[in-house]
C-alpha positions in Angstrom: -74.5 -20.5 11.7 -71.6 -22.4 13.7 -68.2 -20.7 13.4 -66.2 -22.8 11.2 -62.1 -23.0 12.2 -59.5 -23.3 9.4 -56.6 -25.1 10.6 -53.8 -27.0 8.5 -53.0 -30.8 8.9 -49.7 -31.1 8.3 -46.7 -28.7 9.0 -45.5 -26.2 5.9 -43.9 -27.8 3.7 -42.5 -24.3 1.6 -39.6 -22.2 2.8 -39.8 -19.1 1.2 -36.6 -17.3 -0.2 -36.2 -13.7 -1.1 -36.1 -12.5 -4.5 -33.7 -10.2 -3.5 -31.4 -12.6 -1.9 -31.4 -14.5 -5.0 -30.5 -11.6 -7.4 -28.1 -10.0 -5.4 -26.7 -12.2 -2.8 -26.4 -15.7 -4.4 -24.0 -15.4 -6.9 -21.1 -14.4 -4.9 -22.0 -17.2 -2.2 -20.1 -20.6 -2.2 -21.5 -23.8 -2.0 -21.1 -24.1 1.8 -22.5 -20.3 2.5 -25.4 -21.4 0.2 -26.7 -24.4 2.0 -26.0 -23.0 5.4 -27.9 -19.9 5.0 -31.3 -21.8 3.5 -31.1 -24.5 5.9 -31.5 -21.7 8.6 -34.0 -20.1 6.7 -35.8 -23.4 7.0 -35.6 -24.4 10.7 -36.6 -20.4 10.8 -39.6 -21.2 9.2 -40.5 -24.2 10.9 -39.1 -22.4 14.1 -37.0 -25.8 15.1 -34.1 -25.6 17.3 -30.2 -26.2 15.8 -27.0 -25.7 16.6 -23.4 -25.3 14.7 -22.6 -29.0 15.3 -26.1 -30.3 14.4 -25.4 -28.2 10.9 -21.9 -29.7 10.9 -23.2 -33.0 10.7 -26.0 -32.6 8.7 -23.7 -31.1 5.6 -20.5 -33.0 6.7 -18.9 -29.8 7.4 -16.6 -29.2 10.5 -17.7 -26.6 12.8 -15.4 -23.9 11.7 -16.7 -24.5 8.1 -20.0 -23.3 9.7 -18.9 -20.7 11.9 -16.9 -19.1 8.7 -20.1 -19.4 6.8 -22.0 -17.5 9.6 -19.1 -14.9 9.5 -19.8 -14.9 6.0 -23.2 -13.9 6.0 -23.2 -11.4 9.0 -20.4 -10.0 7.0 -23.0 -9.6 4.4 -25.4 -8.1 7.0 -27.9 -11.0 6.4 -27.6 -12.6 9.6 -26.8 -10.9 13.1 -24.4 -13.3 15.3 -24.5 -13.2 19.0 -21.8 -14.0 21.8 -20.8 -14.2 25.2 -17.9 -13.2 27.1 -16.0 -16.5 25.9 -16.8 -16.1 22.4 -19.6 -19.2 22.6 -21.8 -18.0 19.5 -25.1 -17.9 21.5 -27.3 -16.8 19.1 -28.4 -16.1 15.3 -30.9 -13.8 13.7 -32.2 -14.0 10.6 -32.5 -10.4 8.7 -35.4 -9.7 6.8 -34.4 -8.4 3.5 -37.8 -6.9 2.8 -37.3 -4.5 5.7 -34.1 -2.3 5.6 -34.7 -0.5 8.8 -34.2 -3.6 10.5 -30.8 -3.4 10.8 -28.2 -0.8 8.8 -26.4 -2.3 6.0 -23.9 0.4 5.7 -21.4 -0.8 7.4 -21.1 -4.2 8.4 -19.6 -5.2 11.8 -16.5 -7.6 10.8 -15.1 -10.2 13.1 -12.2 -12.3 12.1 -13.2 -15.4 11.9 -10.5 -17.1 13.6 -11.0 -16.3 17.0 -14.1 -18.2 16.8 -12.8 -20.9 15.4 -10.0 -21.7 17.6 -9.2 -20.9 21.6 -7.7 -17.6 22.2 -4.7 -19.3 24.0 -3.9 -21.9 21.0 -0.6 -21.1 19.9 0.9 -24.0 17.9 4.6 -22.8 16.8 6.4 -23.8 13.7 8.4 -26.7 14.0 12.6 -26.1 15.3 13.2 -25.8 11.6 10.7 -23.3 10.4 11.3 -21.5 13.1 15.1 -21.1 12.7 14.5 -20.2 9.1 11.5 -17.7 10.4 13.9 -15.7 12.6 16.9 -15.4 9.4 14.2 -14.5 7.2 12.6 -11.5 10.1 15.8 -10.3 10.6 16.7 -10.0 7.0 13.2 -8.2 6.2 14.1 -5.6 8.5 17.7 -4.7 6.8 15.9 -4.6 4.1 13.5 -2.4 5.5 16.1 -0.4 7.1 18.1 0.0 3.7 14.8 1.5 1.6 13.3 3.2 4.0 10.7 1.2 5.0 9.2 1.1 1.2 9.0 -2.6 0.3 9.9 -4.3 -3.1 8.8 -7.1 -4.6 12.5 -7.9 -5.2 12.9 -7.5 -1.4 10.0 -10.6 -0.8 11.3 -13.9 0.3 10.1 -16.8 -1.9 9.0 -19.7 0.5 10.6 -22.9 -1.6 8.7 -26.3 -1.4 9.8 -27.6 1.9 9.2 -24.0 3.7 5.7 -24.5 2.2 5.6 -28.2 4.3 6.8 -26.7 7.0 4.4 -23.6 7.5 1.4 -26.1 6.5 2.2 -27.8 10.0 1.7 -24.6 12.2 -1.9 -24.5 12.8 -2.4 -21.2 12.3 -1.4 -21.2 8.5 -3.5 -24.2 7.8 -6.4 -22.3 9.4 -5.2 -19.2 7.5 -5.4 -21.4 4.0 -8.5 -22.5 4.8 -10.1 -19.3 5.4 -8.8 -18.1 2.5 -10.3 -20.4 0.1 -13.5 -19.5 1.7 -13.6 -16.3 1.3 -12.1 -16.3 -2.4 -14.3 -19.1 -3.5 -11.4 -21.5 -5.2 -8.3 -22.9 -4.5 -5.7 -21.5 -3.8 -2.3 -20.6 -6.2 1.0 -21.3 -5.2 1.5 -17.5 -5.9 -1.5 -16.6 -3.7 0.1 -18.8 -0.5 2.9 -17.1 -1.0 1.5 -13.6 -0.3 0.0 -15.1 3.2 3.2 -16.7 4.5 4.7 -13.3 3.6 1.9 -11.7 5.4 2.9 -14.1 8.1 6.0 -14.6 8.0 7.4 -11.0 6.8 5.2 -8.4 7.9 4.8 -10.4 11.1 0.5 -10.3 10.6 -1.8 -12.2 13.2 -3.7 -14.7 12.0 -6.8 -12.4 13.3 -5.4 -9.5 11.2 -5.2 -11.5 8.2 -8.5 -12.9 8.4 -10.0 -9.2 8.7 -7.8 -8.3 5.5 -8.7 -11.0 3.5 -12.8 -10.0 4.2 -12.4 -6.2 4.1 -10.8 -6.9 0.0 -13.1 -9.3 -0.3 -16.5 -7.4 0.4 -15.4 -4.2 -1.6 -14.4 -6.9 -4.5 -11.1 -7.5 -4.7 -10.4 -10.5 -4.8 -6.8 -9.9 -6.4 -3.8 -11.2 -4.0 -2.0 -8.0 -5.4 -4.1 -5.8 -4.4 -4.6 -7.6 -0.7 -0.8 -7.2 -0.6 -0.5 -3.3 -1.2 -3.4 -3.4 1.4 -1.2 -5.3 3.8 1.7 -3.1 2.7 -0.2 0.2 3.5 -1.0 -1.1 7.1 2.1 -2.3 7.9 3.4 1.2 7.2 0.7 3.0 9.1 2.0 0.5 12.1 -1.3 -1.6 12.3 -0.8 -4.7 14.4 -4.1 -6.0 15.4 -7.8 -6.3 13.4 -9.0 -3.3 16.2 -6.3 -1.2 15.0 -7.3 -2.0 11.1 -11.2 -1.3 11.8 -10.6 2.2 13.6 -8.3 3.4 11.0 -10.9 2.1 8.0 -13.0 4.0 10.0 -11.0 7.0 10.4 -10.6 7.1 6.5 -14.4 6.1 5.8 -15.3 9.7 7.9 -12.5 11.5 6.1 -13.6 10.5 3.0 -17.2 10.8 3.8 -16.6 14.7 5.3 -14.3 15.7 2.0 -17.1 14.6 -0.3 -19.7 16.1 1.9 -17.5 19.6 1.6 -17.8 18.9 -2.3 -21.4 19.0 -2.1 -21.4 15.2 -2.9 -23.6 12.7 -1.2 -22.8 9.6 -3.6 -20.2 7.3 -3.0 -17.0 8.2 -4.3 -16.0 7.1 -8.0 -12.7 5.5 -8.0 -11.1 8.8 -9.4 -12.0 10.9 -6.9 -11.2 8.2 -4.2 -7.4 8.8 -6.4 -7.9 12.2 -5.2 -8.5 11.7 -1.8 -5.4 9.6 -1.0 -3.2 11.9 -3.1 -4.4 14.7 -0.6 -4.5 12.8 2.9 -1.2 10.1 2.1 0.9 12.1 -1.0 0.0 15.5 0.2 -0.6 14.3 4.4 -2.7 17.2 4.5 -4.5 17.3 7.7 -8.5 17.4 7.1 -8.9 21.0 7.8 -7.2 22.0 5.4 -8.8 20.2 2.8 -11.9 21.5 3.7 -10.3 24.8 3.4 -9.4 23.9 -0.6 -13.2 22.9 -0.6 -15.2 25.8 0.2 -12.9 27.8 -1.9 -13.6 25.3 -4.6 -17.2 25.3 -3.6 -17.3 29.4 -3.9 -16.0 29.3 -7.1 -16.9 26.5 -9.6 -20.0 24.1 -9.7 -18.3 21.5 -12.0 -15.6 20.0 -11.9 -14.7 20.3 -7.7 -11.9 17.6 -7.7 -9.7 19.0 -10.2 -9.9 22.3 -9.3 -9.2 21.6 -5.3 -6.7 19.4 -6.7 -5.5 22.7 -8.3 -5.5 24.1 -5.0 -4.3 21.8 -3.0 -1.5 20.6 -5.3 -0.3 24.9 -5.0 -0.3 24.5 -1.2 1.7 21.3 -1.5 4.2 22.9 -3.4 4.1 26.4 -0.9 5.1 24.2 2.0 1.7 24.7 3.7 1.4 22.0 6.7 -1.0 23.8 8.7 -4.4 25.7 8.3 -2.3 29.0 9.4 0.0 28.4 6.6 -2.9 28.8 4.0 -3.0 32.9 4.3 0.6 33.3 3.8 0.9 31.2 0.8 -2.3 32.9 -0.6 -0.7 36.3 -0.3 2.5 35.1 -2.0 0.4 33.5 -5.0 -1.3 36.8 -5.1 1.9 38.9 -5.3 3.4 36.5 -8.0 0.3 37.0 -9.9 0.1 40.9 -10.0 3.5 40.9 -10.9 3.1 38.5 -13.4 0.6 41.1 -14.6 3.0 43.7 -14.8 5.8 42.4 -16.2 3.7 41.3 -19.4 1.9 44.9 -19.1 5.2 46.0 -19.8 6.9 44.1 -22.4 4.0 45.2 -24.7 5.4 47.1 -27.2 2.9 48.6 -29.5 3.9 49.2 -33.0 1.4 52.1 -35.0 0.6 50.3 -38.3 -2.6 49.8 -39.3 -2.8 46.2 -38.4 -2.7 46.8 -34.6 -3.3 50.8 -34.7 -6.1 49.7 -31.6 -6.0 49.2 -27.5 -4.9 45.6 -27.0 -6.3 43.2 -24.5 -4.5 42.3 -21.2 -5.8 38.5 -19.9 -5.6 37.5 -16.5 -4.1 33.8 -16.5 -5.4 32.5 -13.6 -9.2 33.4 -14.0 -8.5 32.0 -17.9 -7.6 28.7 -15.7 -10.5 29.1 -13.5 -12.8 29.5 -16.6 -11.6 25.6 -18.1 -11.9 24.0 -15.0 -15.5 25.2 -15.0 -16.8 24.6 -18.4 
């Protein structure tokens, strides 16, 4: 019998789309993310050649709208971006969701998009006016600064009037900043909500490239609330963060502190939002230094199987209060609690007074008030 050979006529005519992608990434992409990311699933398919300017045209999109969508997706870990020295985009993989060794999905590697999207040396000022105003404005943010200690207010926040607004939409750099924005919230923008970028901007004296990476870390943890962005913002500027690098290796620095405390819990989850409340009461209230959380930890660990964040909260909060600063300091404040207790003991061993009658005519019961608290915190 001659060997018969199956062959098709016409190209495929089917792209194939991931469940998964349609259950769990679809409904927080935009329009613009949509169609970019299943027309390159398509010239994947079909393994035909494009570039950002042939998808530009095709969707009558500029570039950057297709470069933020890009950003967008890496963000999202579904597509991995490559560039060159100059920061051409030179390449774009595809990521198979149906195989999640391919690439870890963890963490994803955020770029602001901005320094794609424009030259590295572009630099368009405000205009003579804006500027004048910028500089009153800096210089009165930092007396006000100076007068509360660095702690912001919203009281203390310069509201931009109409023609400030005019004037900060002719600086390139805020129009690109707007732009983003509305991206990655997925509407237009409020008045209120340009606001909080020109004070960004203007105020806490943000790069456009810091911005950017602000506005996508809130975004892809799913705040999308200007408020919060803001106390974001607020928190960096205190911790003196001036660039997106800075940002990403103190996010980081807190993603291992946090992973490492809930590790020392016995905890492999992701934090719930309450015990994230912990965590930042101990390492920004408290400023305890890691080590001696994980001190509070295995004690906690030793003694109690439920419960773990209150009661190293217990501890913890005692150390706070003790003055402890430093690992060393932990013994020394033990053996104080210690003495307080035993002579907490004694003094109420002593002001028993037993009457002979024949109500209480029997040995009475001494309680020790600590292990009672112990005892709660485990049941």
């Amino acid at each position: 019998m001659n060997r018969i050979n199956i062959y098709r006529t016409a190209a495929k005519e089917q792209t194939a789309v991931s469940n998964l992608f349609i259950d769990e990434y679809m409904a927080d992409a935009n329009d613009a993310q949509l169609k970019i990311y299943l027309f390159l699933i398509r010239m994947m398919d079909a393994n035909l050649p494009t570039s950002v300017s042939d998808i530009a045209d095709k969707f009558n999109y500029t570039e950057k709208d297709v470069l933020r969508a890009l950003m967008y997706w890496e963000s999202r870990q579904l597509l991995a971006l490559d560039f060159d020295a100059a920061q051409n985009l030179t390449g774009i993989k595809v990521l198979s969701l149906d195989n999640t060794y391919e690439a870890p999905r963890t963490t994803a590697r955020i770029t602001p998009v901005l320094s794609f999207i424009r030259p590295a040396s572009m630099n368009t000022g405000l205009t003579a006016q804006a500027a004048k105003q910028s500089a009153a404005k800096t210089a009165s943010a930092a007396s006000q600064n100076s007068r509360y200690g660095g702690n912001r207010r919203d009281s203390d926040r310069h509201e931009y009037s109409l023609d400030e607004l005019k004037a900060f939409q002719s600086n390139e750099d805020i129009e690109q900043l707007l732009m983003v924005a509305e991206q990655y919230m997925g509407r237009q923008l409020s008045h209120s909500d340009m606001q909080t970028i020109l004070f960004l901007y203007d105020q806490l004296h943000f790069s456009s490239d810091l911005i950017d990476y602000l506005l996508q870390h809130c975004v892809e943890r799913g705040k999308k609330d200007f408020r919060y962005i803001e106390k974001v913002a607020l928190s960096w500027h205190e911790q003196g963060i001036t660039s997106a690098k800075d940002a990403q290796s103190a996010l980081r620095k807190y993603d291992k502190i946090v992973y490492t405390i809930m590790k020392s819990l016995g905890k492999t989850a992701n934090p719930a939002p309450k015990e994230l409340e912990y965590i930042n009461k101990w390492t920004k209230e408290y400023g305890f230094l890691l080590d001696v959380i994980q001190e509070a930890c295995d004690k906690t660990v030793m003694n109690t199987d439920t419960h773990r964040f209150a009661y190293a909260d217990g501890i913890l909060s005692k150390w706070y209060q003790a003055g402890v600063q430093r690992k060393a300091d932990i013994e020394a404040a033990d053996s104080s609690f210690k003495k307080q207790s035993e002579n907490r003991k004694r003094a109420q061993k002593s002001d028993t007074r037993v009457i002979k009658n024949g109500f209480n005519n029997f040995t009475q019961n001494t309680y020790d008030f600590d292990q009672l608290e112990q005892n709660i915190l485990s049941n």
